[in-house]
C-alpha positions in Angstrom: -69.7 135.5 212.3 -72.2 138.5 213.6 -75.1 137.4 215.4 -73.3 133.9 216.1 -75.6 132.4 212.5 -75.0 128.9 212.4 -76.2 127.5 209.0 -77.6 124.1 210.1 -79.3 126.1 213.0 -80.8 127.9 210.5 -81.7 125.1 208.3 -83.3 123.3 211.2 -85.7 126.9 211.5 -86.8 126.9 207.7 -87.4 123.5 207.8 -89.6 124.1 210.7 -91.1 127.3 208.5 -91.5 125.2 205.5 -89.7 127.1 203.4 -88.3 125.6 200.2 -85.2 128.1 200.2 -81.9 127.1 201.6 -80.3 129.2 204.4 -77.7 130.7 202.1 -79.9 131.6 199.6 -81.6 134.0 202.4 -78.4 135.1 203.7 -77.0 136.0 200.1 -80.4 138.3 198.9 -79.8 140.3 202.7 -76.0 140.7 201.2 -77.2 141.5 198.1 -80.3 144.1 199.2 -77.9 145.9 201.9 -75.1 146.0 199.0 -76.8 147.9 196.7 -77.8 150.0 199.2 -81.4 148.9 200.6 -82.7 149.2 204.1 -85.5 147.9 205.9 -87.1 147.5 209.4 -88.0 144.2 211.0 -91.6 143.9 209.6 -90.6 144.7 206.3 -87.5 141.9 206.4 -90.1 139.8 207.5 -92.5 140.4 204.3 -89.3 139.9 201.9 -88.4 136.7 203.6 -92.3 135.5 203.7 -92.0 136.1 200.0 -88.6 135.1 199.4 -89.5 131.9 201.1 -93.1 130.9 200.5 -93.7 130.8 203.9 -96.7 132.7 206.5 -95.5 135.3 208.7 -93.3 133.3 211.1 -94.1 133.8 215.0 -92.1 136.2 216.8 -89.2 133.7 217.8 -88.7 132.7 214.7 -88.9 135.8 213.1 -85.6 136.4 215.6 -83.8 134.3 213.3 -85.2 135.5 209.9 -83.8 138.9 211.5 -80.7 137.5 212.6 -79.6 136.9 208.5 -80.6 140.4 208.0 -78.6 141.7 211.0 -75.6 139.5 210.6 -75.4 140.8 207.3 -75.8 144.5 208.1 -72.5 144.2 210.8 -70.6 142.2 208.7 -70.4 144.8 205.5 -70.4 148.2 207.9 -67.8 146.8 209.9 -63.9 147.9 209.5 -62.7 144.8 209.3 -64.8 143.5 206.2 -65.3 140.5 208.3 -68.5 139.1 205.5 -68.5 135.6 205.7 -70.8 133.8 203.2 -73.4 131.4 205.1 -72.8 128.2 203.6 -73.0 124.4 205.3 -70.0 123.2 207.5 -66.9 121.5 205.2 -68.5 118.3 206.7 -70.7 117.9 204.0 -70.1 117.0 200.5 -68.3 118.9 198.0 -70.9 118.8 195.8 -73.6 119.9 198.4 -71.8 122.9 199.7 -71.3 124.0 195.7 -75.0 123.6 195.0 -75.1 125.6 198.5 -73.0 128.6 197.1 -75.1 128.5 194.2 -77.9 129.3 195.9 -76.3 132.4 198.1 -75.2 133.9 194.9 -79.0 133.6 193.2 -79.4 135.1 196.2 -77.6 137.9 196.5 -78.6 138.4 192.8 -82.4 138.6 194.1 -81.5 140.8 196.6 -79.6 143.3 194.7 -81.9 143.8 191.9 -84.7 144.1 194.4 -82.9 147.1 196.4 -81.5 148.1 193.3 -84.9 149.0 191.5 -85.9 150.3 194.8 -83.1 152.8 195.0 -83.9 153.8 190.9 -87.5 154.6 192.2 -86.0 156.9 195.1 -84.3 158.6 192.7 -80.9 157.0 193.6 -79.1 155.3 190.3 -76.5 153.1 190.3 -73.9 154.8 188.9 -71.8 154.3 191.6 -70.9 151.0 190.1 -67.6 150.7 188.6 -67.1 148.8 185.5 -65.4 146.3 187.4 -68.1 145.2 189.9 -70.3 145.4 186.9 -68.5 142.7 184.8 -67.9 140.3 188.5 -72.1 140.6 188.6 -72.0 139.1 185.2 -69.3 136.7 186.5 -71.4 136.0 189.6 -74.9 135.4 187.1 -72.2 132.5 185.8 -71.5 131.3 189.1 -75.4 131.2 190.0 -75.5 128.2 187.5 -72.8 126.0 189.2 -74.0 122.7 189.3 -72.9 120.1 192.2 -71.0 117.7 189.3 -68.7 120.7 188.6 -66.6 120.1 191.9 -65.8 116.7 190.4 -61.7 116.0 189.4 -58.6 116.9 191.0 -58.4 120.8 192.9 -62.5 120.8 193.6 -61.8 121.9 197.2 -59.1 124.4 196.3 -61.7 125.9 193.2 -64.1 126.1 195.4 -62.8 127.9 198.2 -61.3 130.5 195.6 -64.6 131.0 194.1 -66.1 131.6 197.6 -63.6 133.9 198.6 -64.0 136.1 195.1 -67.8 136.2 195.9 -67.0 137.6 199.2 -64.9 140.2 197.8 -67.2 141.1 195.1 -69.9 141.5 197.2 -67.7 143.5 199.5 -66.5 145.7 196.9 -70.4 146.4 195.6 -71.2 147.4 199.4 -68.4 149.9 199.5 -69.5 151.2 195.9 -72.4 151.7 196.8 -72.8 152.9 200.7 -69.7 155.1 200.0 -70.7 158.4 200.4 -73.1 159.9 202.8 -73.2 155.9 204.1 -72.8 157.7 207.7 -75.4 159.6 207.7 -77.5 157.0 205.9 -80.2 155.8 207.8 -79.2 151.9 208.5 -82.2 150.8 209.2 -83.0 148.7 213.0 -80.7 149.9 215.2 -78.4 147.2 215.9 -78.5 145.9 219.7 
């Protein structure tokens, strides 16, 4: 993955920050915001993921890694090979956890894209660049939001799961390309990307 994110890295960091917020959670709202269209500088990642989070205004090295979600985020959509991953703990981890987990990224990347989304209506930028298609998988992903951990239970949990992750991926792939279609090049992006 971009930025080399490693989610138990990064749950080490908002456990350190305090935050109450899982990793994916974060990773899914910077999905979610640069889907739709939404761009910000450093500082102003930082004040989304203060509020996002609960948490003060981290220090400078670990406001690296706050950055590192929204950077990782940023490649992975504008690159060729639609390489998105969705952050979510190692397969280590129990079934149930890592549903709870994608859960979260997908509240997420809910957050996310209504926040950039009413910031884009106030630009003057609508969303009509949504197909009815990626409208009814948002619905689909409000149902997915609610997963709850004893859903993984019976035979072809794993398998369900690992479908459900991928059509996630896909959607919010397809919302990106939607909606940072035309014009995306000459766009600004944003912090350039070192």
């Amino acid at each position: 993955m971009s930025d080399n994110l490693d989610h138990d890295d990064l749950a080490n960091l908002f456990l350190n920050l305090g935050a109450l917020q899982p990793p994916a959670e974060l990773h899914g709202y910077a999905v979610g915001f640069l889907a739709v269209g939404g761009r910000v500088e450093r500082q102003a990642w930082m004040k989304h993921c203060v509020e996002l989070l609960d948490i003060d205004t981290p220090n400078p090295e670990d406001g690296d890694g706050l950055f590192a979600v929204y950077r990782s985020a940023l490649q992975a959509l504008a690159s060729e090979e639609l390489e998105l991953e969705l952050l979510l703990p190692d397969d280590d981890l129990d079934l149930d956890q890592r549903i709870v987990s994608l859960g979260h990224w997908v509240q997420g990347f809910l957050t996310g894209f209504a926040m950039a989304g009413k910031q884009r209506q106030s630009e003057g930028v609508g969303l009509d660049a949504l197909s009815t298609e990626s409208r009814e998988a948002l619905g689909d992903l409000a149902a997915i939001a609610q997963v709850s951990a004893d859903q993984g239970e019976g035979e072809g949990g794993e398998q369900d799961f690992v479908e459900i992750c991928e059509y996630v991926r896909v959607v919010a792939m397809t919302i990106y390309l939607e909606c940072n279609a035309e014009g995306a090049a000459d766009k600004p992006t944003g912090p350039r990307l070192h």
